[in-house]
Steps between C-alpha positions, in 0.01 A plus 500: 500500500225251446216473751263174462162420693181289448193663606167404422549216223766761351848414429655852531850636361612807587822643348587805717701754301331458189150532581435203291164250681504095381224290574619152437397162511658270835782375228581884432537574827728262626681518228543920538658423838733250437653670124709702679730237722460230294573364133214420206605107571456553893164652457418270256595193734338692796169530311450165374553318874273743623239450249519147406152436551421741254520420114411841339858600695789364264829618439381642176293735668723548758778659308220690297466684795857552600541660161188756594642566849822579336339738254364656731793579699683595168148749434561687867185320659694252692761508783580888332777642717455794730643824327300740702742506863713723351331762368216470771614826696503697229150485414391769736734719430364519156227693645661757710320673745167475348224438724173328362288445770424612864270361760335758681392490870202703524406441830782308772128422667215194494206455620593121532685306770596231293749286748767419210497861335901492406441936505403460909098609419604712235747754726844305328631489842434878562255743592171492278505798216322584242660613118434876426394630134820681517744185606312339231470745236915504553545131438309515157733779417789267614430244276410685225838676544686152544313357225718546212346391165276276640129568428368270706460532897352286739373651905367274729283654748590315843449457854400392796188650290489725272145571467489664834708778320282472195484890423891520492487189225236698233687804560827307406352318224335836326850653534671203330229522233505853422917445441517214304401709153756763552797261677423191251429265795238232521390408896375181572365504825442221758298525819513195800193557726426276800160526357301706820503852321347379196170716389406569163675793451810298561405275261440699227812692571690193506393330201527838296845562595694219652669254225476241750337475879609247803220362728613340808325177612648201643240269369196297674329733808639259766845553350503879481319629791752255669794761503338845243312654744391868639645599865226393674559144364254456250535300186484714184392237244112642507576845456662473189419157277261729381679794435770340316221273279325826383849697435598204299173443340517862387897482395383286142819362406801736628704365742474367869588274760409349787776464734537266790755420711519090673652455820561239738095452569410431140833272277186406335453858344327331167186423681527928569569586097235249380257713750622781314457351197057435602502812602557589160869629484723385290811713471653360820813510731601338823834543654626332796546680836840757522545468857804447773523056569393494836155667402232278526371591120818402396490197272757256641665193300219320496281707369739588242463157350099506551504845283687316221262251458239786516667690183463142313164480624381808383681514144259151389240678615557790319519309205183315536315842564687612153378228301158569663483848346566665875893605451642603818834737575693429766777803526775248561426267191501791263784380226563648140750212315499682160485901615582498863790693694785609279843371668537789639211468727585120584823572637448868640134468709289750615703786489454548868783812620573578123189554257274450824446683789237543843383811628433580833243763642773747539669417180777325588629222251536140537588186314180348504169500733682194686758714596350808610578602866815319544706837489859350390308394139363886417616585171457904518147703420278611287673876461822417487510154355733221573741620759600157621666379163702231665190323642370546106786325328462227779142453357650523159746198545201266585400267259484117438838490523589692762429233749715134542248334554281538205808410268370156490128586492347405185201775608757816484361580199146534619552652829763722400677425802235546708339749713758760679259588806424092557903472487542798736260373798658154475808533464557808597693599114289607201731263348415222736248204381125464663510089503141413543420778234703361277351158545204590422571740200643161360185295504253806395748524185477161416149463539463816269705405229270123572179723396646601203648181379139398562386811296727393211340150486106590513359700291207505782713723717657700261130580433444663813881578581459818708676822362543840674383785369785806397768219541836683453863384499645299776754829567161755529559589109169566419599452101795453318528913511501501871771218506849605655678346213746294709604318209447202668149332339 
């Protein structure tokens, strides 16, 4: 499957199951999308009506490049053929029952009263709880147990907020420390903090321990005190701009982000990341609103379209704040051509049910954060495991071709079939399709693989070409020792 755009002055050619990236000139490209319906004297006829006014466009040079766009396809990097359907649900059962990462939900409480919290406030649609050392202490056991081989672990420290069970989280995090020697684990810990709870002891706790930390702001003050706010209705955005610029001022150069979410008030959300960006930030995130269609965040069709021209918008600027020497990340826009996700990755996902699991207060265990407190998706708990195996080798069976509709989707292999939790509230199946979220996973794609097409062709940007610190494999492989050897790279 071949997937052609133009964006930004670029003639793009993307050849799906391969991997392979063209950027062409205009006689390339059309001539890419007709080679496959039509013969070399069809192009060739095609090409010459179309540029007659052009005399550096003869037939010569037409079936020069014929001959290249065959060689190509005869090299893999053109119109390769999809080999990857049938052996797609067998990936995950490579793996077994190994679990690699769990999300823990330290406190099922917030001292927010953000309008379009998908966890209702924090309580998940229940009553408000807080995570116990011993609950916790039980989970790390579990997936140290469930671990296998692996060395590498990830926990995510979650909420409503987890700072307002802060105690519970160093407790957790000394345990996990004081095991790793003896159990041959390595933790990487993540903490996402509304921001309010922020003092310097969390900072220094944070930026001693946590691989990578989540600050919540939604962008320009107007913007975020608009819907984040405490219960009596105040805005937020004061309180803790200044927390999160000292905690990131302190961090040096491990790993954060600044994560907003845009809703139906703001399509415009790049006017909120470039505020971001002056405030100094610049490992950044905004997602769009998860929320039922007939709330008024919800982005409706028209803003859809608005927050596609938004993702254009912001990757030229990006680049023009590269080539100035002030590289920005946007979360979304992060794309490895050369060491990026094994195939694995691209066609299994997250993991979400299988290698990844939630934790609630009480232990119980769910797919994913986005599924906690609907009772028919709990998977088991943290003492005895996975109980509800069925509901785990449903998660299993998802992948990006596990759904009809993304048979035709030259983006399967970059979404992995797309998020199950997205699927779930839409369509009601974790193998349904999230429409709108698929729309716009298309356009952030191709404006990512744009910046690096752009990348390839300056040696300005590839200058200041923004890299991540500890980058690891695209399947969590930390090295080639911590790989799962597949057999598939």
């Amino acid at each position: 499957m071949v997937h052609q755009y133009q964006l930004n002055g670029y003639n793009i050619v993307l050849d799906t199951c391969s991997g392979s990236i063209h950027v062409v000139d205009e006689v390339a490209y059309d001539i890419i999308a007709m080679f496959p319906e039509k013969t070399a004297d069809e192009i060739v006829a095609e090409m010459l009506e179309k540029y007659r006014n052009r005399e550096d466009v003869t037939e010569e040079e037409i079936r020069e490049c014929i001959a290249d766009v065959a060689a190509l396809r005869d090299q893999g990097k053109l119109y390769t053929p999809d080999t990857f359907s049938e052996i797609a649900g067998t990936f995950k059962q490579r793996s077994g029952d190994v679990v690699k990462a769990l999300c823990l939900h330290v406190a099922h409480t917030c001292n927010l009263n953000c309008a379009y919290c998908f966890a209702s406030q924090g309580r998940f649609h229940g009553e408000r709880a807080i995570m116990s050392y011993e609950v916790g202490k039980q989970a790390l056991d579990f997936l140290v147990e469930h671990s296998g081989a692996r060395r590498n672990l990830e926990v995510d420290f979650f909420g409503g907020e987890p700072l307002m069970n802060f105690d519970v989280v160093k407790k957790l995090t000394a345990y996990a420390r004081s095991i790793e020697k003896e159990k041959n684990k390595n933790f990487r810990f993540t903490l996402t903090t509304n921001g309010m709870l922020i003092d310097d002891e969390v900072i220094d706790f944070c930026n001693r321990e946590m691989s990578n930390v989540v600050l919540s702001l939604d962008g320009r003050k107007e913007t975020h005190d608009r819907l984040r706010v405490d219960y009596a209705g105040n805005g937020s955005y004061d309180r803790i701009v200044p927390k999160f610029r000292k905690l990131v001022a302190k961090r040096g150069d491990r790993s954060y982000y600044m994560r907003g979410t845009f809703t139906h008030a703001n399509p415009d959300f790049t006017k909120d990341l470039f505020h971001m960006a002056d405030l100094g930030f610049t490992e950044l995130s905004m997602e769009p609103v998860v929320c039922a269609p007939d709330d008024p965040a919800a982005l409706t069709p028209e803003d859809i379209e608005i927050v596609k021209e938004q993702y254009e918008i912001l990757a030229k600027e990006m680049l023009r704040r590269q080539k100035e020497g002030h590289p920005l990340t946007f979360y979304h826009y992060m794309l490895d051509l050369t060491g990026g996700p094994c195939i694995y990755k691209r066609i299994s996902g997250c993991g979400s049910g299988t290698e990844y699991m939630a934790v609630t207060p009480w232990g119980d265990l769910y797919p994913c954060h986005q599924f906690v407190g609907e009772e028919q998706y709990k998977l088991g708990d943290v003492w005895q495991g996975v109980t509800n195996t069925a509901l785990r080798e449903e998660f299993r069976k998802c992948n990006a071709y596990a759904r009809p509709e993304c048979a035709d989707c030259w983006a399967k292999l970059y979404c992995s079939g797309g998020c199950a939790a997205n699927a779930y509230h839409a369509s009601g199946s974790i193998r349904g399709i999230y429409e709108p979220g698929c729309e716009l996973f298309r356009k952030r794609i191709e404006c990512a693989i744009m910046m690096k097409a752009a990348e390839a062709e300056d040696p300005e940007l590839r200058k200041y070409a923004k890299t991540r610190p500890a980058q690891y494999l695209g399947c969590g492989a930390a090295d080639d020792e911590d790989c799962e050897a597949c057999g598939e790279c």
